[in-house]
Z-matrix of the N, CA and C atoms (Angstrom, degrees):
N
C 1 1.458
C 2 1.526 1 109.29
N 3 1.258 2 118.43 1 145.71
C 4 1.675 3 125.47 2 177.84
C 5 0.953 4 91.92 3 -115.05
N 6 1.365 5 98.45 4 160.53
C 7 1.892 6 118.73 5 148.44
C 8 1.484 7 140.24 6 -142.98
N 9 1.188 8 127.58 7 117.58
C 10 1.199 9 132.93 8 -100.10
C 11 1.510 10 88.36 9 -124.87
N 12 1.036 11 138.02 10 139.38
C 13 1.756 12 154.97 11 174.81
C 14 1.520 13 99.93 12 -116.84
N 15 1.697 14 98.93 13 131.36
C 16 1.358 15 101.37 14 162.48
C 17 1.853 16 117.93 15 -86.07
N 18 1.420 17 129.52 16 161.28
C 19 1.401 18 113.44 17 -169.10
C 20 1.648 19 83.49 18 -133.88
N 21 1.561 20 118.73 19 137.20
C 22 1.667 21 110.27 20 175.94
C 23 1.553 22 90.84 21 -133.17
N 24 1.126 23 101.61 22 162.08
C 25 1.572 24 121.98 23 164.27
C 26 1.219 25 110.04 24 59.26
N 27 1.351 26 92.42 25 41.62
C 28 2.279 27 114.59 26 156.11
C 29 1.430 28 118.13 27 -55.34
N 30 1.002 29 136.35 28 131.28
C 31 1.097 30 139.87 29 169.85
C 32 1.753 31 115.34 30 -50.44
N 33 1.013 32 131.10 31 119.82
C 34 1.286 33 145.99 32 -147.87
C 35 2.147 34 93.33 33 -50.61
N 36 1.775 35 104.85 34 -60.93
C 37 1.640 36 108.16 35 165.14
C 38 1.915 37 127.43 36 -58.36
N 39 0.960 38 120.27 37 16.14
C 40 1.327 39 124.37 38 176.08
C 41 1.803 40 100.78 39 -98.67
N 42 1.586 41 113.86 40 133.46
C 43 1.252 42 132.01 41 -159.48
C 44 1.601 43 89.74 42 -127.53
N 45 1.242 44 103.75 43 165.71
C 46 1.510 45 118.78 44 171.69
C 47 1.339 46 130.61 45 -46.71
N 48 1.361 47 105.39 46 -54.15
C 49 1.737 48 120.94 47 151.79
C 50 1.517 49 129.11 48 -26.91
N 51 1.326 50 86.58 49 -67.35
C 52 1.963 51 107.80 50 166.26
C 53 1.840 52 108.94 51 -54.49
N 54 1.280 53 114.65 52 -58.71
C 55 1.192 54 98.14 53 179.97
C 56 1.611 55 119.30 54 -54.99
N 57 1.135 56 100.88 55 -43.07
C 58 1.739 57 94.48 56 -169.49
C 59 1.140 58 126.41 57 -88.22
N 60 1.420 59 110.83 58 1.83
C 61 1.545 60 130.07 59 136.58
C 62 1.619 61 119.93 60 -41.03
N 63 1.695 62 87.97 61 -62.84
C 64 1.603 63 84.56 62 -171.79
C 65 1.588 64 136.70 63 -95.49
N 66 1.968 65 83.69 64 15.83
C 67 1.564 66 91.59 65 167.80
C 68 1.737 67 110.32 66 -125.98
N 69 1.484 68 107.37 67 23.64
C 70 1.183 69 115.19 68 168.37
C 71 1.419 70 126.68 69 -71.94
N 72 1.479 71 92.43 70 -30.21
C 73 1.980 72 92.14 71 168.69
C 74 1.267 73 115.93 72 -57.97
N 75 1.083 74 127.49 73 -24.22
C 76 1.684 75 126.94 74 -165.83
C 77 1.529 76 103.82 75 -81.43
N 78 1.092 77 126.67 76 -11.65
C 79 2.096 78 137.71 77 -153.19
C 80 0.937 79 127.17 78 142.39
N 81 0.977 80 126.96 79 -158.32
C 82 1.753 81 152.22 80 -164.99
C 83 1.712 82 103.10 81 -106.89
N 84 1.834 83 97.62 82 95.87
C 85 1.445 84 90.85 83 176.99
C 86 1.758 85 109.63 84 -89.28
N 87 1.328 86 101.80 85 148.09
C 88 1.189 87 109.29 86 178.74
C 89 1.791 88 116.32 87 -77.35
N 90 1.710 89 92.88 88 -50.37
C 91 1.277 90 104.83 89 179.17
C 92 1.232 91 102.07 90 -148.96
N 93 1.646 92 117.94 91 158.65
C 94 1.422 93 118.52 92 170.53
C 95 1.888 94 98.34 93 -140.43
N 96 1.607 95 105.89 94 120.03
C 97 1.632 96 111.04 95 167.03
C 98 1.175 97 122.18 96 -124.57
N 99 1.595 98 136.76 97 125.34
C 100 1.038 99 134.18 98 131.82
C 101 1.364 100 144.35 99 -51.90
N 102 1.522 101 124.39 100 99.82
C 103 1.393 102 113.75 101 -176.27
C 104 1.213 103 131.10 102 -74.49
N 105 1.411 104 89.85 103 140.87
C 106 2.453 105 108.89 104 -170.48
C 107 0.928 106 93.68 105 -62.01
N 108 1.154 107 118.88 106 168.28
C 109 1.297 108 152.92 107 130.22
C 110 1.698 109 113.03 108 -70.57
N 111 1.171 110 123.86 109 127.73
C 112 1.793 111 117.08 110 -161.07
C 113 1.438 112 95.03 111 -84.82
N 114 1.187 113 140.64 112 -30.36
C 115 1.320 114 146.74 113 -142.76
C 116 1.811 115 108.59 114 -121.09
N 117 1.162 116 110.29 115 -44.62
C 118 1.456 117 109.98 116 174.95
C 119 1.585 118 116.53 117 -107.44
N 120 1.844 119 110.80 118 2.03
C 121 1.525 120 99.95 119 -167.69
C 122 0.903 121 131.87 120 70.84
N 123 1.579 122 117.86 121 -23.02
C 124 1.835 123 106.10 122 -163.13
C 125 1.354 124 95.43 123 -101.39
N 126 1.359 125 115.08 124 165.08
C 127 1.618 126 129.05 125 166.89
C 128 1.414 127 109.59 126 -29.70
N 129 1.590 128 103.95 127 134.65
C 130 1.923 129 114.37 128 156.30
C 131 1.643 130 89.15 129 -88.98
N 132 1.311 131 166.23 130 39.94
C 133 1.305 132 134.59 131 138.68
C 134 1.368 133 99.97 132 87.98
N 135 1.384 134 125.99 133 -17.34
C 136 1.777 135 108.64 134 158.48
C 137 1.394 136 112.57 135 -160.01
N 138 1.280 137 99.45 136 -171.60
C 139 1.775 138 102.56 137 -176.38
C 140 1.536 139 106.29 138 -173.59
N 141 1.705 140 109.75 139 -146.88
C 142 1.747 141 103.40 140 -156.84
C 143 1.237 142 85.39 141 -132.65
N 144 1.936 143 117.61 142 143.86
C 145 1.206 144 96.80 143 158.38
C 146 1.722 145 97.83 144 -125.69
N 147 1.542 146 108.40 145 144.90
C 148 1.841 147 111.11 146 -177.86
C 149 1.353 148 120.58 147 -83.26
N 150 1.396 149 143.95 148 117.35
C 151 1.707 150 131.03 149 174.74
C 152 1.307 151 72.80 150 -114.20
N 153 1.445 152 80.63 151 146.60
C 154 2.148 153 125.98 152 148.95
C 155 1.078 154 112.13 153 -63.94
N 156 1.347 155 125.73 154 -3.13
C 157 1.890 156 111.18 155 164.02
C 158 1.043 157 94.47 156 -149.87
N 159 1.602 158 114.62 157 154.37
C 160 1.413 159 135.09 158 166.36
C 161 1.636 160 112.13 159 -56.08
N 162 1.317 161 117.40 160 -32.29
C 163 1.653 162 124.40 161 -164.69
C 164 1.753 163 95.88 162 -69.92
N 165 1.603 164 107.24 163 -42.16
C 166 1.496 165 107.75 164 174.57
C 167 1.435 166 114.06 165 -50.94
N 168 1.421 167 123.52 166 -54.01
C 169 0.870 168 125.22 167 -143.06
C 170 1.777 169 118.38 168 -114.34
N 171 1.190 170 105.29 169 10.89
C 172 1.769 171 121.60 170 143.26
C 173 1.726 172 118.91 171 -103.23
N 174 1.540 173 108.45 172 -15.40
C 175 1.515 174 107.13 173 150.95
C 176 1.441 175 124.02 174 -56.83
N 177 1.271 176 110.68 175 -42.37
C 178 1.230 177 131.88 176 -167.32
C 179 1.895 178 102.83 177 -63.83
N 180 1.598 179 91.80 178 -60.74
C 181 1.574 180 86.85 179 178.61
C 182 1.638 181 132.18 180 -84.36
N 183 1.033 182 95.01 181 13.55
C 184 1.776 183 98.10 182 174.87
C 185 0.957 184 99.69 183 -105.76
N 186 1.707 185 134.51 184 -34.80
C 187 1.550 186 136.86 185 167.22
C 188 1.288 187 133.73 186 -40.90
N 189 1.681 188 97.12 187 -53.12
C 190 1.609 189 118.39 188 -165.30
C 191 1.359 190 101.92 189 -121.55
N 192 1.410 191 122.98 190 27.87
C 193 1.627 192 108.99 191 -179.98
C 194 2.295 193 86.73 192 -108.28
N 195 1.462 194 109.40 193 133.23
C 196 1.368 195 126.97 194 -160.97
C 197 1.328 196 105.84 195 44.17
N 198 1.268 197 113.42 196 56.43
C 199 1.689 198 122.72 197 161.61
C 200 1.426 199 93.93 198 -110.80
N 201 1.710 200 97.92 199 128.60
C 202 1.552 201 110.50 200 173.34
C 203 1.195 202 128.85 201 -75.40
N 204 1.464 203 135.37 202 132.53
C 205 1.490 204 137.96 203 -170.43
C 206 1.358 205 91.56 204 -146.24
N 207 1.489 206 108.29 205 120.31
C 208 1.210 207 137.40 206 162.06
C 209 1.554 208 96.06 207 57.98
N 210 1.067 209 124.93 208 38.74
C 211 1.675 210 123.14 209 177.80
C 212 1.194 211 122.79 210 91.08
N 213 1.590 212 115.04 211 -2.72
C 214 1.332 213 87.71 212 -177.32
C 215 1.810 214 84.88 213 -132.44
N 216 1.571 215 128.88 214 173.11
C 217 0.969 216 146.62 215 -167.98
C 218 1.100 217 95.00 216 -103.59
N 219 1.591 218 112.66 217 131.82
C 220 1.336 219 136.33 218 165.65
C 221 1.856 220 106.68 219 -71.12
N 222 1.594 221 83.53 220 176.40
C 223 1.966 222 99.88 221 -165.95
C 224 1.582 223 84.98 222 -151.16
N 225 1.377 224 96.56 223 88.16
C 226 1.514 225 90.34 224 176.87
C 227 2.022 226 123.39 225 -101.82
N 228 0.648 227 164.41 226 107.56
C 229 1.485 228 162.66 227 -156.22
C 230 1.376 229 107.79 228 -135.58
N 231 1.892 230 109.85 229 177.04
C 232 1.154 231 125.68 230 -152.07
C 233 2.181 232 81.92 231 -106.68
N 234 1.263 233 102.63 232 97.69
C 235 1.853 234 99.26 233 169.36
C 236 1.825 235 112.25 234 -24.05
N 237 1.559 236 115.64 235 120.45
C 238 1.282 237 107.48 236 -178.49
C 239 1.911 238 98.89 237 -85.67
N 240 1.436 239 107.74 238 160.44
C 241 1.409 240 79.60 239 -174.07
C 242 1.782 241 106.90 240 -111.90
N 243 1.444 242 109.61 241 156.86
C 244 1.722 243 110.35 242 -160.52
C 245 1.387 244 92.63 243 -83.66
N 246 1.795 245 89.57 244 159.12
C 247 1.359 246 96.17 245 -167.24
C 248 1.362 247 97.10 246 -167.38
């Protein structure tokens, strides 16, 4: 089982790599995505990142939620899930 954090208000140059870099201190990421844009390719400004434990991944958001990256303040939360 994962658990998955939403990340908003990424800096437009932050790539997949970068994210799961910078939420690797918190645990064991499963996955880290930035979502496209379908039409222009470039970044929408956020995405999901997955840890293998819950302990990672409420570290993660009390840490990095209005933690600054590259100037602008993150929006970090617990991914609600669709349904």
């Amino acid at each position: 089982m994962s658990f998955k954090i939403f990340v908003g208000n990424l800096p437009f140059a932050v790539d997949n790599n970068r994210l799961q870099e910078e939420f690797s201190q918190f645990g064991n990421v499963e996955s880290a995505k930035i979502i496209m844009d379908r039409n222009s390719g470039r970044s929408r400004g956020y995405g999901f990142v997955e840890f293998t434990e819950q302990t990672s991944a409420q570290s993660a958001v009390e840490k990095m939620n209005d933690h600054e990256m590259d100037g602008r303040k993150l929006t970090v939360s617990h991914a609600k899930n669709q349904g």
